[in-house]
Backbone bond lengths (Angstrom), bond angles and torsions (degrees), N, CA, C in turn:
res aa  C-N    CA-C-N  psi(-1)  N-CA   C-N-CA  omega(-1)  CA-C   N-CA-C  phi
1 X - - - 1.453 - - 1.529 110.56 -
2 X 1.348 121.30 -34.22 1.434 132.55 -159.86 1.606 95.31 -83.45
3 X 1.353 117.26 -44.38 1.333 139.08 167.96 1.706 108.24 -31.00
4 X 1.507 108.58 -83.71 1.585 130.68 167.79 1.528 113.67 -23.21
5 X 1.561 113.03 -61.24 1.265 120.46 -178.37 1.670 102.98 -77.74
6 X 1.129 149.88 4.78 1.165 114.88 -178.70 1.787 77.44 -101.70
7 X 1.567 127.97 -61.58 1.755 112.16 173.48 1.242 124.00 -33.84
8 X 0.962 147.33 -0.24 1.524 156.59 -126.37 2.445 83.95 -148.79
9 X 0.994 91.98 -53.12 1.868 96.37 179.54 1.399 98.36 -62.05
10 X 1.207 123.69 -40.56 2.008 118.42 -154.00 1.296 95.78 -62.57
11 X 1.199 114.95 162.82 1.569 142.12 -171.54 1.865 94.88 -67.16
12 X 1.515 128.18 -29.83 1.463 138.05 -158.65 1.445 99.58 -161.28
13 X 1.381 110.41 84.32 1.531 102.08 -173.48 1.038 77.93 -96.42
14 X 1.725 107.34 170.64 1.228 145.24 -177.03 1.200 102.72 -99.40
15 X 1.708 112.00 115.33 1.507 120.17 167.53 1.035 112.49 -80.36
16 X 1.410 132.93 -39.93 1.634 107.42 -176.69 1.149 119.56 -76.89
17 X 1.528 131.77 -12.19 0.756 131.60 179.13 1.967 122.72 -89.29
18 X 1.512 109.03 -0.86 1.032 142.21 160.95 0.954 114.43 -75.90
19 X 1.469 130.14 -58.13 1.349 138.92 -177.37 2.205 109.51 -78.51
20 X 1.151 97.06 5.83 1.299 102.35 169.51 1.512 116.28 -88.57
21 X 1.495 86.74 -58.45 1.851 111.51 176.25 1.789 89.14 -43.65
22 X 1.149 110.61 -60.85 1.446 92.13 -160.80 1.274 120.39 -69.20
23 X 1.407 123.20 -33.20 1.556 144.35 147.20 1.728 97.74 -0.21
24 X 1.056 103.73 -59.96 1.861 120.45 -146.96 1.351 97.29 -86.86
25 X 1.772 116.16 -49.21 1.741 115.74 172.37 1.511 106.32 -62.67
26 X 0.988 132.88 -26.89 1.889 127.28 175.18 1.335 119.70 -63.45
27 X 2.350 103.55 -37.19 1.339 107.11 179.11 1.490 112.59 -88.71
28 X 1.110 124.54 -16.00 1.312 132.08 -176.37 1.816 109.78 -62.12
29 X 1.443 102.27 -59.29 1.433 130.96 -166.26 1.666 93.78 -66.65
30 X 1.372 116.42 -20.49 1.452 115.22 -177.62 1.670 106.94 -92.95
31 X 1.502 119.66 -37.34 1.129 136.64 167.17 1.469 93.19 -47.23
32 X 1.205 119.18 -74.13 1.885 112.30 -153.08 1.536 121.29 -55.98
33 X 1.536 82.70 -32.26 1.630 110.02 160.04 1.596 113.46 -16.61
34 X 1.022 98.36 -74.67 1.738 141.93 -130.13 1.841 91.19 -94.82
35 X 1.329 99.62 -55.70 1.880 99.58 160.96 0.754 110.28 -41.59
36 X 1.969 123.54 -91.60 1.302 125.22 -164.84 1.585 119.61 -35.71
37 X 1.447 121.50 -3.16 1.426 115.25 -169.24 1.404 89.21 -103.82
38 X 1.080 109.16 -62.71 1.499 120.97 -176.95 1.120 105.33 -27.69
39 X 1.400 132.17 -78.99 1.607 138.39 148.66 1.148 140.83 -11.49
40 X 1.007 110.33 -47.25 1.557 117.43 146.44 1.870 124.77 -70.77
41 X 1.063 106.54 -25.25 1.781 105.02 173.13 1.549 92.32 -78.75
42 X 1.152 119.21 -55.75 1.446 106.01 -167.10 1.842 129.04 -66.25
43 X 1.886 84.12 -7.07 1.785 94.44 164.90 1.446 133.58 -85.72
44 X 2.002 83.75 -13.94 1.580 92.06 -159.90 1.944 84.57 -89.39
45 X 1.316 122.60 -23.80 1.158 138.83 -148.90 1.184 111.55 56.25
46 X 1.485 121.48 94.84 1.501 149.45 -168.02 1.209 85.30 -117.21
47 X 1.231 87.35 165.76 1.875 109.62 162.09 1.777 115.40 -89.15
48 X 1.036 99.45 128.96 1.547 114.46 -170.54 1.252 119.63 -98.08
49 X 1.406 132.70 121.00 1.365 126.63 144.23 1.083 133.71 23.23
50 X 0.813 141.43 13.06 2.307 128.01 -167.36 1.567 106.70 -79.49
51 X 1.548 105.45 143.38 1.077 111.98 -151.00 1.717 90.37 -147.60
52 X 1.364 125.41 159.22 1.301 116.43 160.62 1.352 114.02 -84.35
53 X 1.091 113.67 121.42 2.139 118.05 -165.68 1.533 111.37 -122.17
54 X 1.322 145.61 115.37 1.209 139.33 121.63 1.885 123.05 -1.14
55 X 1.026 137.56 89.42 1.050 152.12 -160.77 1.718 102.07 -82.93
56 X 1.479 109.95 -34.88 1.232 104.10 171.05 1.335 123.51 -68.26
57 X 1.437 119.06 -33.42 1.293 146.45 -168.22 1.428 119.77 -58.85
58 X 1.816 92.75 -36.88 1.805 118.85 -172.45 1.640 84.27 -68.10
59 X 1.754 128.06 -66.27 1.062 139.23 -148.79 0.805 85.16 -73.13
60 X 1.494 168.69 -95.04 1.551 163.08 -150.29 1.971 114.50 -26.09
61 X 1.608 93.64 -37.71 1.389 99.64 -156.02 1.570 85.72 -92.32
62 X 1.489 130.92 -31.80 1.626 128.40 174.08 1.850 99.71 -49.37
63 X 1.136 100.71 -62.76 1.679 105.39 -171.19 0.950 109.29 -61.07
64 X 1.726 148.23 -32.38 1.148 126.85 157.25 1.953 108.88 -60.18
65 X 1.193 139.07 -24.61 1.069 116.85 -164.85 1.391 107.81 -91.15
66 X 1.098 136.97 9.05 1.595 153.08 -164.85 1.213 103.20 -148.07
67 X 1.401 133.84 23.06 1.238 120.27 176.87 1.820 94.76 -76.92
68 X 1.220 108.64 -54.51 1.702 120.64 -162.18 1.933 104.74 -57.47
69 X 1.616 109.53 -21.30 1.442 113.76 161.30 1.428 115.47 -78.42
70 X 1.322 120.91 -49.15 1.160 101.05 170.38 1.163 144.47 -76.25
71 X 1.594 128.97 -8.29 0.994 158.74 134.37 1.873 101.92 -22.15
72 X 1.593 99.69 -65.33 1.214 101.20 179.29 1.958 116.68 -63.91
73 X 0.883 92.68 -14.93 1.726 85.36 -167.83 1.557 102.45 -105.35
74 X 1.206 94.17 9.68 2.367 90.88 -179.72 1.428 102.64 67.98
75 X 1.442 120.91 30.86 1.312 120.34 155.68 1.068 147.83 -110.65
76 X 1.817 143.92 107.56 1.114 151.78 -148.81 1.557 111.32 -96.39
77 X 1.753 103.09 138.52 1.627 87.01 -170.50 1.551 94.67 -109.49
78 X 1.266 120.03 152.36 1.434 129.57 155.80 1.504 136.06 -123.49
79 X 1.471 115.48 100.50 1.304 144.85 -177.93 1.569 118.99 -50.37
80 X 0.966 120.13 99.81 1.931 116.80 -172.73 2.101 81.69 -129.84
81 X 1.244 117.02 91.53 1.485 142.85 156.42 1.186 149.40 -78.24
82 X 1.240 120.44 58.02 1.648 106.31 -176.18 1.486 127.33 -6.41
83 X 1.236 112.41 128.21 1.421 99.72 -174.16 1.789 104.13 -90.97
84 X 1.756 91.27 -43.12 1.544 105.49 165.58 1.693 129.82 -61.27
85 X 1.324 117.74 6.00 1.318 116.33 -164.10 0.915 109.76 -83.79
86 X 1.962 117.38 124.28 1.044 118.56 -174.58 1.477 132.50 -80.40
87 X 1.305 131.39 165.39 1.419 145.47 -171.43 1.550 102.73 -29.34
88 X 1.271 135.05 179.41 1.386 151.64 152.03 1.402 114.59 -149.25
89 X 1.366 127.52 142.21 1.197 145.89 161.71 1.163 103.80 -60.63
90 X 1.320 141.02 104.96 1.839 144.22 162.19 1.712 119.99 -150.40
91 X 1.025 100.21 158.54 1.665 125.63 164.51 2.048 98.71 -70.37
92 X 1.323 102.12 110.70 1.502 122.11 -168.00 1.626 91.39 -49.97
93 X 1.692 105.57 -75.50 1.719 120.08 -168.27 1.608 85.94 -72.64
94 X 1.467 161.87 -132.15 1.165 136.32 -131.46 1.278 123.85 -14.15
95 X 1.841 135.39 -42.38 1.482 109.57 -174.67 1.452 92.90 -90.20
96 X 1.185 129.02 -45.46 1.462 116.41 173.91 1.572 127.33 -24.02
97 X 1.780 123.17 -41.02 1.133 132.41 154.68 1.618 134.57 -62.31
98 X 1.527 78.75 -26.50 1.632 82.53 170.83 1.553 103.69 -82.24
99 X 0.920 124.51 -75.03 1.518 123.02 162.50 1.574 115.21 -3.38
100 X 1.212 117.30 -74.53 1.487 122.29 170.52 1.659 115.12 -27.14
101 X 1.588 87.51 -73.42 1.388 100.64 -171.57 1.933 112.56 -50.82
102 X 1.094 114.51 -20.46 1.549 111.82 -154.55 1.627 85.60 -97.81
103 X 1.595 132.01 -20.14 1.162 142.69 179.24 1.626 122.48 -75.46
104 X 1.419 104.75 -39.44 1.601 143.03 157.10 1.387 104.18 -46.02
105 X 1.210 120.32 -54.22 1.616 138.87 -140.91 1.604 90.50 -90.66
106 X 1.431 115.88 -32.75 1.740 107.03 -175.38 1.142 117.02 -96.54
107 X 1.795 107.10 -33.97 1.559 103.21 155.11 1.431 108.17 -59.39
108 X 0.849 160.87 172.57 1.503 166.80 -136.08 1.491 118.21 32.10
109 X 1.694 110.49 -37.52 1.423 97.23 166.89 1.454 112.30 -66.00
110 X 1.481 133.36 -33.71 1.329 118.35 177.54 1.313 124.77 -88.86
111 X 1.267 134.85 12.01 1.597 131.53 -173.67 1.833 100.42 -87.71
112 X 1.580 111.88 5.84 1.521 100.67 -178.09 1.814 89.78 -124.22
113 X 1.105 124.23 46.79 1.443 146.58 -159.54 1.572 111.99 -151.84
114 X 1.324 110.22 27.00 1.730 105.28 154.82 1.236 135.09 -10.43
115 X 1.288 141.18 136.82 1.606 135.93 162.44 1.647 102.84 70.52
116 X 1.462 126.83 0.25 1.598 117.59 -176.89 1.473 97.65 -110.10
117 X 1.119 104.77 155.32 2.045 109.24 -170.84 1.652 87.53 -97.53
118 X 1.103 79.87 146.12 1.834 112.76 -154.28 1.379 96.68 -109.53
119 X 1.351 112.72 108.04 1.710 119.22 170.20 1.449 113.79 -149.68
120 X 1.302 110.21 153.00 1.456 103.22 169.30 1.618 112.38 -142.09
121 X 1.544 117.96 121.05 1.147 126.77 -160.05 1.674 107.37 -93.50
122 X 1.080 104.75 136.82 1.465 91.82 179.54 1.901 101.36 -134.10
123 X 1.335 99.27 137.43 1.539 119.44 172.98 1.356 136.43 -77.32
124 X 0.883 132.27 170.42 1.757 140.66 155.30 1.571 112.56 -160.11
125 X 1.145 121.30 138.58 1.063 116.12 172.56 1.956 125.00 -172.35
126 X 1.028 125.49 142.47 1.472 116.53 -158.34 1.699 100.65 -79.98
127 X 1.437 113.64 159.08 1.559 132.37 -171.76 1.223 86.55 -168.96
128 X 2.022 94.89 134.24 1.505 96.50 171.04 1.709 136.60 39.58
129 X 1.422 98.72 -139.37 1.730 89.27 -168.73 1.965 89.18 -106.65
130 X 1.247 108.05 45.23 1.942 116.57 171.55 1.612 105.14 -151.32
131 X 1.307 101.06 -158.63 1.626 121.90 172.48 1.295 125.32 -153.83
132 X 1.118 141.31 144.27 1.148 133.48 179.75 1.749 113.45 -125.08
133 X 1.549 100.98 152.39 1.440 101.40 176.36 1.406 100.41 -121.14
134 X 1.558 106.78 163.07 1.455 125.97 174.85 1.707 104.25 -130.30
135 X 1.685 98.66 147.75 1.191 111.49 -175.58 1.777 97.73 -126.81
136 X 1.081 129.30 118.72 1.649 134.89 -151.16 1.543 96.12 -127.48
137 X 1.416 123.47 128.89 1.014 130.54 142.43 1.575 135.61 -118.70
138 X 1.711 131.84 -160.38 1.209 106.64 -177.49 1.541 107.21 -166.42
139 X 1.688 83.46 42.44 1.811 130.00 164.69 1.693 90.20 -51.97
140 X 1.507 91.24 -170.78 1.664 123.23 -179.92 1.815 107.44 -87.47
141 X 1.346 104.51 -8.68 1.405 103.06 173.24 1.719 113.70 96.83
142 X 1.089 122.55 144.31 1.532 112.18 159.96 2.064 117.36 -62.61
143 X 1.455 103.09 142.99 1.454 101.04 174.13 1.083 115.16 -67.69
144 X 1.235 121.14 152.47 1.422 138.64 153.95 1.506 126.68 -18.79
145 X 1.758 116.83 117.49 1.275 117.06 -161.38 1.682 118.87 43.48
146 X 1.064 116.77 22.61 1.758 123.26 145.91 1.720 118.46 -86.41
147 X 0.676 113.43 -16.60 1.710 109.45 174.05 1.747 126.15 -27.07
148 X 1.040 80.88 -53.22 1.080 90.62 168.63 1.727 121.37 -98.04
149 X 0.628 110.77 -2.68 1.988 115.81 -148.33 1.618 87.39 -92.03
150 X 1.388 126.70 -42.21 1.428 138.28 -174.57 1.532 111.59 -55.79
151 X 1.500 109.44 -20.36 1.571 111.90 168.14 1.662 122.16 -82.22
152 X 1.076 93.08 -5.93 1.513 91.39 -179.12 1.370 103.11 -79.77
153 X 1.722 110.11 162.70 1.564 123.48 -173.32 1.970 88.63 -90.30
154 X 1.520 95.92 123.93 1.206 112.65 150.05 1.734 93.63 111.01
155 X 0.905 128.84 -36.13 0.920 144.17 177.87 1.584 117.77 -45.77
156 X 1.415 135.90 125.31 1.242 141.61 157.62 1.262 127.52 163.15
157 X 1.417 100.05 168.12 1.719 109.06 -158.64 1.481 115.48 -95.10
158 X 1.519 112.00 4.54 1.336 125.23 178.45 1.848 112.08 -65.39
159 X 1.256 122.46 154.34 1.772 100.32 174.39 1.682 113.85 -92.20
160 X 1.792 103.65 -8.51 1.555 92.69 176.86 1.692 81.69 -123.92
161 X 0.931 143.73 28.96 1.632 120.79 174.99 1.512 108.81 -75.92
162 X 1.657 115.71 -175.94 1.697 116.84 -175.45 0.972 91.83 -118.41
163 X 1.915 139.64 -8.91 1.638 120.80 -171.36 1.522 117.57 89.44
164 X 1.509 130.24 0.04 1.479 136.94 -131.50 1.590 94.98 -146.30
165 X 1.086 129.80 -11.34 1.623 124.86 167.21 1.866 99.80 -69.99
166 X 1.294 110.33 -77.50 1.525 103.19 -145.71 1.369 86.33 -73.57
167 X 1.100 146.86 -37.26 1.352 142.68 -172.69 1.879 93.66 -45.93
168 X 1.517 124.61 -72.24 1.326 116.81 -175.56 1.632 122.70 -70.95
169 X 0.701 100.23 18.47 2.324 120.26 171.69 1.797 88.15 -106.82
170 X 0.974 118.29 -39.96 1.678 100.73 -156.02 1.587 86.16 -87.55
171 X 1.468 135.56 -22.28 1.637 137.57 -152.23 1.801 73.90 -89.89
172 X 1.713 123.09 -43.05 1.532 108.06 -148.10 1.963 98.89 -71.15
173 X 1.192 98.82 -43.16 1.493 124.53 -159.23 1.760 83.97 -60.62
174 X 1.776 121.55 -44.77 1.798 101.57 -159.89 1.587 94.41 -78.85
175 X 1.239 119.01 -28.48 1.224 119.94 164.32 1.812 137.29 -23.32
176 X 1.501 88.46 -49.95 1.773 112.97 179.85 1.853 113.89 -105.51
177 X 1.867 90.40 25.98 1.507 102.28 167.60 1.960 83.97 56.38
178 X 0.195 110.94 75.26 1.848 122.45 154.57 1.898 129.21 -166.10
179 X 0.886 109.56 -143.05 1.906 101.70 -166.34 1.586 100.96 -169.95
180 X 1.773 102.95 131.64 1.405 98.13 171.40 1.323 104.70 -113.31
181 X 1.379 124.55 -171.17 1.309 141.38 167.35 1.126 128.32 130.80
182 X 1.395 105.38 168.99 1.803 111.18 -144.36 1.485 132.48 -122.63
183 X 1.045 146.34 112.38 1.148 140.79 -167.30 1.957 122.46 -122.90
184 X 0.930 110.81 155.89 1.666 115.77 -167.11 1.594 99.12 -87.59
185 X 1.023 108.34 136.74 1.855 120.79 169.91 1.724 103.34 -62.14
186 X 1.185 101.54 163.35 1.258 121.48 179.54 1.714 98.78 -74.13
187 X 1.159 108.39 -69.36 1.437 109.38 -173.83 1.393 100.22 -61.07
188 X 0.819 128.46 -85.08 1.665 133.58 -153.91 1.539 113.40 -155.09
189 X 1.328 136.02 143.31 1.353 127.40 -177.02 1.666 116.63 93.38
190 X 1.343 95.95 168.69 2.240 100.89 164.87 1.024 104.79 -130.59
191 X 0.996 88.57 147.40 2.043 105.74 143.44 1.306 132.77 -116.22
192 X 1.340 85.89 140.91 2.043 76.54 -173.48 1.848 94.84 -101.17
193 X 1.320 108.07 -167.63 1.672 99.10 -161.60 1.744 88.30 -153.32
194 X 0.848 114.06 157.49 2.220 108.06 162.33 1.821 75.44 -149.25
195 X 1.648 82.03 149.85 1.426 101.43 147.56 1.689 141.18 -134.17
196 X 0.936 134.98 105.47 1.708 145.43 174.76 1.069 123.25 -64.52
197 X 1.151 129.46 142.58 1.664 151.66 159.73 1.287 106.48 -60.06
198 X 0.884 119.85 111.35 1.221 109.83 153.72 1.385 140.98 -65.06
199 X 1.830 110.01 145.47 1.428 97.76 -153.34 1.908 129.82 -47.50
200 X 1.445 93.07 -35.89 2.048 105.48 175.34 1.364 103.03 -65.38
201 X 1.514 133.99 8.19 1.717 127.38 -166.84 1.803 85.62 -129.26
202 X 0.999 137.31 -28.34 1.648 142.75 -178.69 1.830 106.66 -61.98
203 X 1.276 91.66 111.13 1.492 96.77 173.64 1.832 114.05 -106.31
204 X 1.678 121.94 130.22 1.170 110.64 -177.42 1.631 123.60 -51.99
């Protein structure tokens, strides 16, 4: 919106490119939509959505929606994708949020990481009768014996966070019969990892 109005000031703003910006605030506002419901079925434990989904596709469409954040934060993303990775049974906007959030989660581990090049790599790749993705950063790392502890509700090491992101990624992920969790790089940084069934291995 802030975007729109400053093109909207120039002597010759650019309408289509106005009418894009707004394009994206109509789909966005429909996106958040579409969470908060999601989120709530999956609190009330409703029956959910599952769909056969492209998993790469979800992660493609996160990085376009954070490109203009990461852009802003001096952060570069790098894509290593199964090309072969097969289908999954899921709730479209639940892994999409999880996705977000685990994307969210590395930008923030590095903005207290000065002078280090700022990227976050994200994976896909087949195992067994599923696949798993990785979300990589090259932050300060999770502390010691937190690995796990960061899934709990309420819980976190942020100074204004609520504790309630990875806790509801790990509720979406046990949800879709799969598993999250997180571990620190050797060199420097984590990754967190989920893993899915694939859709021909998903039983109703």
């Amino acid at each position: 919106a802030q975007a729109a109005r400053r093109y909207l000031a120039t002597a010759s703003p650019d309408l289509d490119e106005v009418k894009e910006i707004l394009n994206d605030i109509v789909k966005e506002n429909t996106r958040a939509s579409e969470v908060i419901n999601r989120l709530r079925a999956l609190l009330k434990k409703e029956k959910m959505e599952f769909e056969p989904l492209d998993l790469n596709a979800v992660f493609r469409e996160v990085v376009r929606l954070l490109h203009s954040d990461a852009a802003r934060r001096g952060t570069e993303f790098s894509l290593k994708l199964d090309p072969r990775l097969p289908a999954v049974q899921g709730d479209k906007i639940q892994l999409q949020q999880v996705a977000l959030n685990l994307v969210l989660n590395a930008f923030e581990a590095m903005q207290e990481c000065p002078g280090v090049e700022r990227g976050v790599l994200i994976r896909t790749w087949r195992q067994d009768s599923g696949i798993l993705a990785a979300v990589t950063d090259n932050g300060n790392g999770i502390p010691a014996g937190e690995t796990d502890k960061i899934f709990n509700a309420f819980y976190t090491t942020k100074p204004h966070g609520l504790g309630m992101g990875l806790s509801i990624c790990r509720s979406i992920i046990n949800s879709h019969q799969g598993r999250l969790w997180a571990e620190n790089n050797l060199a420097r940084g984590a990754t967190f990892y989920f893993s899915l069934p694939a859709a021909t291995s998903v039983h109703p």
